[in-house]
C-alpha positions in Angstrom: 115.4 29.8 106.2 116.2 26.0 104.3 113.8 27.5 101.3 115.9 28.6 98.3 114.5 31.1 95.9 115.0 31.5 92.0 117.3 33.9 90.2 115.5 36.3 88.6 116.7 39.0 86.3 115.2 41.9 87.5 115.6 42.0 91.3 119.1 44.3 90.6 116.8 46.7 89.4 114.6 46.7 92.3 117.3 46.6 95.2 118.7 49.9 93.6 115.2 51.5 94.0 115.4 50.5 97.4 113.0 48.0 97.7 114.9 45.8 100.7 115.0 42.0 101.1 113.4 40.1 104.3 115.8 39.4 107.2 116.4 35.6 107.8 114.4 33.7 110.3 115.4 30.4 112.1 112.7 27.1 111.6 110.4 28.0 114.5 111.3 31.4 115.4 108.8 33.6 116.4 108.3 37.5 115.7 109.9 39.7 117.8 108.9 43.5 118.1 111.3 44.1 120.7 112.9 47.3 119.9 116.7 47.1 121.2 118.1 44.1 122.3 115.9 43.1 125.0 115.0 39.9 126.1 111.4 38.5 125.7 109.6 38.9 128.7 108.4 35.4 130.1 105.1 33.7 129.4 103.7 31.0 130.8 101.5 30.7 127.7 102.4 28.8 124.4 101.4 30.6 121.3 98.5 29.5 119.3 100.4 30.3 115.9 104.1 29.4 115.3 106.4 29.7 112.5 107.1 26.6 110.1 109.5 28.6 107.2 109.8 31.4 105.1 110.8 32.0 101.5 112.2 36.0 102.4 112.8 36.5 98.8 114.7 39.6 98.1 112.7 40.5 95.2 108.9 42.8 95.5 106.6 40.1 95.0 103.1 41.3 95.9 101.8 37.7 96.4 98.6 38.6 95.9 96.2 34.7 95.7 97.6 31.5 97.3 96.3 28.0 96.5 96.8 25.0 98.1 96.7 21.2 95.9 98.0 18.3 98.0 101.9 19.0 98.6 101.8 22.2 96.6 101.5 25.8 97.5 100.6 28.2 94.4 100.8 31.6 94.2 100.3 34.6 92.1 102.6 37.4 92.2 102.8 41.2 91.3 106.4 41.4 89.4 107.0 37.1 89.5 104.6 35.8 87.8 102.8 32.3 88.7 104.9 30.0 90.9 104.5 26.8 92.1 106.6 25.4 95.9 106.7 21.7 97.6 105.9 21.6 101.0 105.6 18.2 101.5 108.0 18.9 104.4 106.2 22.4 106.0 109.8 22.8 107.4 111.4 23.0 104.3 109.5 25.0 101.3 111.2 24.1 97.8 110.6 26.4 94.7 109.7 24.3 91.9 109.1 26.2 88.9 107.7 29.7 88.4 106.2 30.9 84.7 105.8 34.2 83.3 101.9 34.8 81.2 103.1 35.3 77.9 100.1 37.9 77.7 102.0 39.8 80.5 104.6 42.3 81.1 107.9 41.3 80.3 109.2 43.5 82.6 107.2 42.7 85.7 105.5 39.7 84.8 102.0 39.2 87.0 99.6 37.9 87.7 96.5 38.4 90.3 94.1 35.3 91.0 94.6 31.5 90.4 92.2 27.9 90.1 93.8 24.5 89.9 92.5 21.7 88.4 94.0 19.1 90.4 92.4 16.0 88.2 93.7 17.6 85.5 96.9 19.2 86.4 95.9 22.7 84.8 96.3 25.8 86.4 94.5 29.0 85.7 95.4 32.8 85.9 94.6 36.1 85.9 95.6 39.4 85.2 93.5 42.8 85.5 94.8 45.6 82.9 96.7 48.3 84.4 100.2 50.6 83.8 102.3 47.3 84.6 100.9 44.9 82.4 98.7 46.4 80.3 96.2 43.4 78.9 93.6 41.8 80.7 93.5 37.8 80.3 92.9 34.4 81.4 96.1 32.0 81.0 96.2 28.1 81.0 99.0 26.2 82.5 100.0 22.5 82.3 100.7 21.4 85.7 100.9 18.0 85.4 105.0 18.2 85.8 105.5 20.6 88.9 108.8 21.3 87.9 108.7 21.9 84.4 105.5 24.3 84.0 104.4 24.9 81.0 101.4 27.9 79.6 99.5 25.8 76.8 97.0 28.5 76.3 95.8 32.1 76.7 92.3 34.1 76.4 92.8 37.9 76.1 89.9 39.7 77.6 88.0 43.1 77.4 86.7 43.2 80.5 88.7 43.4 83.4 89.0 39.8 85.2 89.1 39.5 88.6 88.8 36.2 90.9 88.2 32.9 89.6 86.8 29.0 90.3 86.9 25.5 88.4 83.8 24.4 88.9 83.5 20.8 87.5 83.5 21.6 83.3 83.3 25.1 84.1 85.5 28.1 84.9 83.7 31.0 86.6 85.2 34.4 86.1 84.2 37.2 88.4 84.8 41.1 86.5 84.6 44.6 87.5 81.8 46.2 85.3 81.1 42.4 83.2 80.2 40.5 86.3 80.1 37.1 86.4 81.1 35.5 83.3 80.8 31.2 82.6 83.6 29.4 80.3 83.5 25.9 79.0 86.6 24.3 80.0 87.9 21.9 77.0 90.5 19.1 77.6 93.5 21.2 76.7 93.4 25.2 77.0 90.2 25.6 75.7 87.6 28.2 77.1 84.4 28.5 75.5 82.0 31.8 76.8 78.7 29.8 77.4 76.9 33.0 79.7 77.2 35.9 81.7 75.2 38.0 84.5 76.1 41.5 84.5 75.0 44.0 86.7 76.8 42.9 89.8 79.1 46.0 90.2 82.8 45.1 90.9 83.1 41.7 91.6 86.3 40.2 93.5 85.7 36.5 93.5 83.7 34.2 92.7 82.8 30.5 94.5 80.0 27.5 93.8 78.9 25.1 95.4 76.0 22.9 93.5 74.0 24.8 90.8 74.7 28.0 93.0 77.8 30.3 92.5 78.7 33.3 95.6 80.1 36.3 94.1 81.4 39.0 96.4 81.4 42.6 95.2 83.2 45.5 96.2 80.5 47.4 96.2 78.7 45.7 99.5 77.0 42.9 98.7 77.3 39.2 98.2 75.4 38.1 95.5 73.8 34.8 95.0 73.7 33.4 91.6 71.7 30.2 90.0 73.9 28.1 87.6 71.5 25.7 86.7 71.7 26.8 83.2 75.4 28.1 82.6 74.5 29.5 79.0 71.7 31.9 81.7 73.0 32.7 84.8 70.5 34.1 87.1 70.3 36.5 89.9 68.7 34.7 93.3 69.8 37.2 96.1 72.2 39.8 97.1 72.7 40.3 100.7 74.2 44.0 101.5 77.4 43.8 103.4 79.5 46.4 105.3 82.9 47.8 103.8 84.4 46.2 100.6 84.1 42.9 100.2 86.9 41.3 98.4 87.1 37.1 98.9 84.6 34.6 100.2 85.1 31.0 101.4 82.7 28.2 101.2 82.4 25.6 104.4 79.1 23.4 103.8 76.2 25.5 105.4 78.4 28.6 105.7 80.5 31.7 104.2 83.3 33.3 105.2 83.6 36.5 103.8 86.7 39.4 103.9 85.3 42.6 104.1 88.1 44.9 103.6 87.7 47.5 106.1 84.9 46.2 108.0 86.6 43.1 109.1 85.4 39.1 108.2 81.5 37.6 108.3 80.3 34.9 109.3 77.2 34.3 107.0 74.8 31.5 106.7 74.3 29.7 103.8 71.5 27.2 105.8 68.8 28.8 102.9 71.4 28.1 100.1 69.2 30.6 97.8 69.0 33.5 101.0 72.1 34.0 103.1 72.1 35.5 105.9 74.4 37.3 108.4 75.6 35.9 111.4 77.9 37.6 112.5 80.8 40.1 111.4 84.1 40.7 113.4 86.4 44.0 113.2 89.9 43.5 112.3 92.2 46.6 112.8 93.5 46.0 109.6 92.0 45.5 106.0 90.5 42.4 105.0 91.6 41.0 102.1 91.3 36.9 101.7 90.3 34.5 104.2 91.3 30.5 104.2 89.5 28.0 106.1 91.2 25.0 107.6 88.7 22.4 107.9 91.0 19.9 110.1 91.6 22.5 112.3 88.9 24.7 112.4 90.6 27.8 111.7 89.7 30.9 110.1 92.8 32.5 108.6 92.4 36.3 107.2 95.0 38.5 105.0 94.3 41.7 107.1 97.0 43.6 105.4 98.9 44.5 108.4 98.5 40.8 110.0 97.9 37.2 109.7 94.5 37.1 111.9 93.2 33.8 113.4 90.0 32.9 114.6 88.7 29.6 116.0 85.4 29.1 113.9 85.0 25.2 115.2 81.7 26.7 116.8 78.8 26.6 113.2 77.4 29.6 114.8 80.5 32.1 115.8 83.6 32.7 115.2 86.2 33.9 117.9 89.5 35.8 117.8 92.4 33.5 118.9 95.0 36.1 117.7 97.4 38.0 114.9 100.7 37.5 114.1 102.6 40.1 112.3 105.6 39.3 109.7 108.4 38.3 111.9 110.8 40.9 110.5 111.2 42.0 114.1 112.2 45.7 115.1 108.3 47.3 115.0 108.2 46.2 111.2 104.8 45.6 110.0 102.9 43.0 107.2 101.7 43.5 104.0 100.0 40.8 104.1 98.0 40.2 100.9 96.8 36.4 100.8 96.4 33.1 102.6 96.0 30.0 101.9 95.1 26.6 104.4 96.2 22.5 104.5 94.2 22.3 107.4 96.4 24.0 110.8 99.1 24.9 108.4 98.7 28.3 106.9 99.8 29.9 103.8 100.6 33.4 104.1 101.5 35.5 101.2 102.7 39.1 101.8 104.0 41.9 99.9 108.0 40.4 99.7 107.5 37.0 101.0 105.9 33.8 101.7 105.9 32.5 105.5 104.3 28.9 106.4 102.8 29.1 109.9 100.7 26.4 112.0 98.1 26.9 114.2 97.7 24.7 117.6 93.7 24.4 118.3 94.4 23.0 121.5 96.7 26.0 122.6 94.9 29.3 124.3 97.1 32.3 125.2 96.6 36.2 125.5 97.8 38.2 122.3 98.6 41.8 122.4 97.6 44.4 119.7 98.1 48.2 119.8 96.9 51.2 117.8 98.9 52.7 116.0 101.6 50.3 115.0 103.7 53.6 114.6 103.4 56.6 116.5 103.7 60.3 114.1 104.1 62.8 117.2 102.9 66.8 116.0 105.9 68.8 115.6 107.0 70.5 118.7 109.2 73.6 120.2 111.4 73.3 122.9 109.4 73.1 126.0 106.3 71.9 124.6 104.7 68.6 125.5 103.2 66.4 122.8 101.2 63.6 122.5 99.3 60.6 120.6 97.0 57.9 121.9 97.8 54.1 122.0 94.7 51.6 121.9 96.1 48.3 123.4 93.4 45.5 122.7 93.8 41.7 123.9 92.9 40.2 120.7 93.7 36.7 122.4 91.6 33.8 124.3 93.3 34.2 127.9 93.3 37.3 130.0 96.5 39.8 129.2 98.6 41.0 131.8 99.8 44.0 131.5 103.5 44.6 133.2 105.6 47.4 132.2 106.5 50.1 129.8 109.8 50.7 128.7 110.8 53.5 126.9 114.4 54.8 124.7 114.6 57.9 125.9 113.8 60.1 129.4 111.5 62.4 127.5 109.0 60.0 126.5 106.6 58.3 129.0 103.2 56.7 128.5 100.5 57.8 130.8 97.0 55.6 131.7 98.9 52.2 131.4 97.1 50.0 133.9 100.3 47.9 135.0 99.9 45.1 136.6 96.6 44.3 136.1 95.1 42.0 133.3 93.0 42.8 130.0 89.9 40.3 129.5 89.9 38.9 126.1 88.4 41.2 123.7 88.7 44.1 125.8 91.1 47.1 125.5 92.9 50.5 127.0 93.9 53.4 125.8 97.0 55.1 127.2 98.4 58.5 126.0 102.2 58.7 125.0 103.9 61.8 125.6 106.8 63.5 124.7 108.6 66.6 126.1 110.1 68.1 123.3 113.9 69.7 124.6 114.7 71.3 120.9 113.7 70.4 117.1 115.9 68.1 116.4 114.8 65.1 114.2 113.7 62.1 117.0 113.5 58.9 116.8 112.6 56.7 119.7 110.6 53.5 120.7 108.2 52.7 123.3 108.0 48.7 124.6 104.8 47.4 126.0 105.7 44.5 128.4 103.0 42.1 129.1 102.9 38.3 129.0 101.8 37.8 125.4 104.1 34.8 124.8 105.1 36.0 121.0 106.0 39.3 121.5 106.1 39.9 125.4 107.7 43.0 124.5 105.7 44.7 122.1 107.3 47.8 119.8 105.8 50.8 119.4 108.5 53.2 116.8 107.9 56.9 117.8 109.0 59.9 115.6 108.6 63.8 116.2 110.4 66.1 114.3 110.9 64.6 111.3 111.3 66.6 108.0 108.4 67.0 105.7 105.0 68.4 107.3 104.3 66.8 110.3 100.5 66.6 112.2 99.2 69.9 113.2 101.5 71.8 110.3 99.7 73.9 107.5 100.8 72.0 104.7 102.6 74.2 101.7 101.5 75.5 98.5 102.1 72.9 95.7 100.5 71.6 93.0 99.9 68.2 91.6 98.7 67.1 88.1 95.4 65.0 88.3 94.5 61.8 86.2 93.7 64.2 83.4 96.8 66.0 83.1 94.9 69.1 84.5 97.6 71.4 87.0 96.0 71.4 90.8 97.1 74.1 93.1 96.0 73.9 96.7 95.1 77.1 97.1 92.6 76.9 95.1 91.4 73.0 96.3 91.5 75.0 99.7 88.7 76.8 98.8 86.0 74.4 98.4 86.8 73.5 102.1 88.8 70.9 104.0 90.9 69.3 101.5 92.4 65.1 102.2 95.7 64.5 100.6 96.2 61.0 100.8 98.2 57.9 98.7 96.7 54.7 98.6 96.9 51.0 97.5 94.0 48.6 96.9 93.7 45.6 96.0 
């Protein structure tokens, strides 16, 4: 790792909670799942995606929105604030300079979306009120010395901002509950409000292209709206989408839209005023931000778990070319949050670090992907026999042959896996792991898929059975929980409206 990361006050804090730093990588080196020390199996593929660099820094980060202008990379962080890196050499990321909203925590200084200004130099941020920082606002920053950043300007906000675009003399400023909202940009740090168009539900981001802006909302929908009068945005057409849209990117006649759990869509903008749906594809993941790299042709997509490529040279489809988790190694997994493209070089920002990859157009290769990542077994007593299911897809462009399955221990064996033969592109198997449980002790044990994915030719699958807590299959115990209203919950008595989902969640 040649990037070097800035000292920052708080990360002593954060270590003691826990929170660990990212292993070092080598310039080039690719993820490895293996779990053990096990040689890659051979491939006689190269792989579409390689790793440039990584800035592992050892602080929680969340680096939620990436922009790239020229040389620079830009991103916006949960607990870092707004920070600025060189990579004129891809090789070699360099921090610059980093700044903290004055309008911000102190603590954990944040913030969630970015715009540049690249004629200008100014840079604009975000942050949506919550427990951490508890304002919502818009802050202006001088770029026009990389290294020496300096905020010449904030706008506190009632409404809760989301996603934003410089738009020539404008900034557009996409809100949950406000909608869309139009500022005046002034020479300095000045925002005017000229106009808003509410009504739109909760909208992520916002992007324009001529007198028209795309808005995507979280609701379902991507909303079209006329800017021909800034001081009177206008409504022209919302086009219902599947799961919860949350970014958008513009490429001529076409949109690129993330769509949370549902995946990415491809949607025509050929009637500017009436898009329309091309087509949408799944991603195992969730779909947070997509990039487009118009040199390259490549669709890059946050999908929480993964960095996903797709080769979207084709106007009219878009097809999977492959995922690459954060090369941490040992069956650890992404958080990946945002991405950003210089054409085949890709940005990607997840939850504790920022790792440069390039994509190779002219490169086709087979990619595995499985189903869980991790595999939870149900508690067992001696003698019993338990299982889970694995869903291997070939999320690649070359047929995957499938070769082996090695396991850590005698009791576990995977049943249904088709070795020796080869998955199609696009196609996939399910196999059934099982475990024979001798007593109920705490397990841990892996499972390695072998094919000839030339990444991760042996692919990691953790297993645990027996762990403490309440595992799958267990009654879970009486407790109670205070709700959002400081109101005592007991599950007994949750129990007896029915079925009753415990679960913790993030969203972004």
């Amino acid at each position: 790792m040649n990037a070097r990361a800035p000292r920052i006050g708080f990360l002593s804090l954060l270590l003691g909670l826990g929170i660990a730093s990212s292993a070092a990588c080598k310039d080039g080196q690719q993820p490895s799942s293996a779990c053990g020390d096990r040689a890659e199996a051979p491939s006689p593929f190269a792989d579409p995606v390689t790793v440039v660099d990584r800035y592992g820094g050892s602080s929680f980060s969340e680096l939620g929105d990436l922009e790239v202008d020229g040389d620079t990379i830009w991103f916006c962080s949960g607990v870092i604030g707004l920070n600025a890196w060189d990579f004129s050499v891809p090789s070699n990321l360099v921090f610059l300079d980093r700044i903290d909203p004055s309008d911000g925590s102190q603590r954990f200084p944040r913030c969630q979306h970015l715009a540049v200004d690249a004629p200008g130099r100014r840079v604009y941020a975000t942050n949506k009120a919550s427990s951490i920082s508890p304002q919502s606002f818009i802050v202006v920053v001088d770029a026009s010395a990389p290294r020496a950043l300096t905020e010449i300007g904030s706008l506190v906000l009632p409404e809760q901002v989301e996603g934003i675009a410089v738009h020539g003399d404008l900034l557009l400023a996409a809100t949950h509950g406000a909608g869309l909202v139009v500022y005046r940009r002034g020479a300095g740090a000045e925002l005017t409000e000229l106009g808003r168009l509410a009504g739109l539900g909760n909208v992520w981001q916002v992007r324009a292209s001529g007198s028209l802006a795309y808005l995507v909302d979280s609701g379902g929908a991507l909303v079209t709206v006329d800017l021909s009068d800034p001081a009177a945005p206008t409504l022209v057409h919302r086009l219902d989408l599947p799961g919860a849209p949350k970014d958008l990117e513009l490429d001529g006649d076409r949109a690129f839209v993330a769509l949370g759990s549902a995946g990415v869509a491809l949607v025509s903008l050929a009637d500017p005023r009436a898009p329309a749906v091309v087509e949408i594809e799944d991603t195992p993941g969730s779909a947070l931000a997509v990039a487009y790299g118009a040199g390259s042709g490549g669709l890059y997509v946050a999908d929480w778990t993964d960095l996903r490529v797709f080769d979207a040279t084709s106007r009219g489809a878009i097809t999977a070319v492959g995922h690459e988790p954060l090369p941490t190694g040992n069956g650890g997994t992404s958080r990946t949050l945002g991405v950003a493209a210089a054409d085949d070089l890709i940005f990607s920002g997840n939850w504790r670090e920022l790792v440069n990859y390039r994509y190779h157009p002219d490169r086709r290769a087979p990619d595995l992907d499985v189903s869980p990542r991790f595999a939870a077994l149900p508690a067992g007593a001696p003698g019993d026999t338990v299982s889970a299911r694995l869903t291997v897809t070939n999320v690649g462009q070359e047929p995957l042959a499938l070769n082996a399955v090695e396991t850590s221990d005698d009791s576990l064996r995977v049943d249904d896996w088709p070795a020796g033969t080869a998955l199609a592109p696009g196609d996939a198997v399910r196999a059934t792991l099982r475990r024979d449980t001798p007593d109920t002790d705490a397990f841990k044990g892996w499972v390695n898929l072998v094919s000839d994915d030339p990444d991760e030719g042996r692919r990691c699958v953790p297993v645990e059975a027996n762990q403490p807590g309440v595992a799958i299959g267990q009654a879970a115990p009486e407790s109670s929980w205070i709700d959002r209203d400081g109101q005592s919950l007991q599950l007994a008595t949750l129990r007896e409206g029915g079925p009753v989902l415990l679960a913790y969640f993030a969203t972004f």
